[in-house]
N, C-alpha and C positions, 0 to 999 in steps of 0.2 A: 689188805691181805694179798697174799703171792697165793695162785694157784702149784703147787707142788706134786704132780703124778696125781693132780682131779680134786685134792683135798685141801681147805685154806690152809695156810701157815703165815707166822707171823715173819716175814723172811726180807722186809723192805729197808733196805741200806746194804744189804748185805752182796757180793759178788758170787758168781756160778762158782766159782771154787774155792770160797767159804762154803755156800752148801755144800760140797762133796766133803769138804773135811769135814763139817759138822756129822754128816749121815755114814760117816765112815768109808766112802765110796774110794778106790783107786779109780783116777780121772782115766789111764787107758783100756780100762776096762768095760768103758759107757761113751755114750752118745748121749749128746742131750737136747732137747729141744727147748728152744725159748720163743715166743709167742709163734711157731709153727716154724721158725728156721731150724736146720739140723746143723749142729754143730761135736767134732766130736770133741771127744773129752780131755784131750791134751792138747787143743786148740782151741777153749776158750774165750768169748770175746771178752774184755773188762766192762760189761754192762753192768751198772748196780742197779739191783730189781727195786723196784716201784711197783705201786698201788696197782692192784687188775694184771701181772704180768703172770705168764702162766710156762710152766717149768714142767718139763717131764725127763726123766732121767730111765736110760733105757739099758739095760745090760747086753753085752756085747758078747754072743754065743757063737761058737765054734762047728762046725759040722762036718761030717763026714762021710 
């Protein structure tokens, strides 16, 4: 199992942006972390997740 924002998922072969298409996510819209690196979301690295890999996906707010 892939840890997914704390929860397992079945998510192992699959690349960080196949998850965002799956979950409906636009990639500039997020950051995302893969085992504690920040990476954002239209920069990508081509990692295909594996067993114990742990994924948080973070939305990206604006302030004022």
């Amino acid at each position: 199992m892939v840890w997914l924002n704390g929860e397992p998922k079945p998510l192992e072969g699959k690349t960080l942006k196949e998850v965002l298409e799956a979950l409906g996510v636009e990639p500039e819209r997020v950051a995302v972390l893969l085992n504690g690196e920040a990476y954002s979301g239209r920069e990508l690295p081509p990692h295909v997740l594996q067993e114990g890999d742990e994924v948080e996906v973070v939305a990206l707010m604006q302030g004022g």
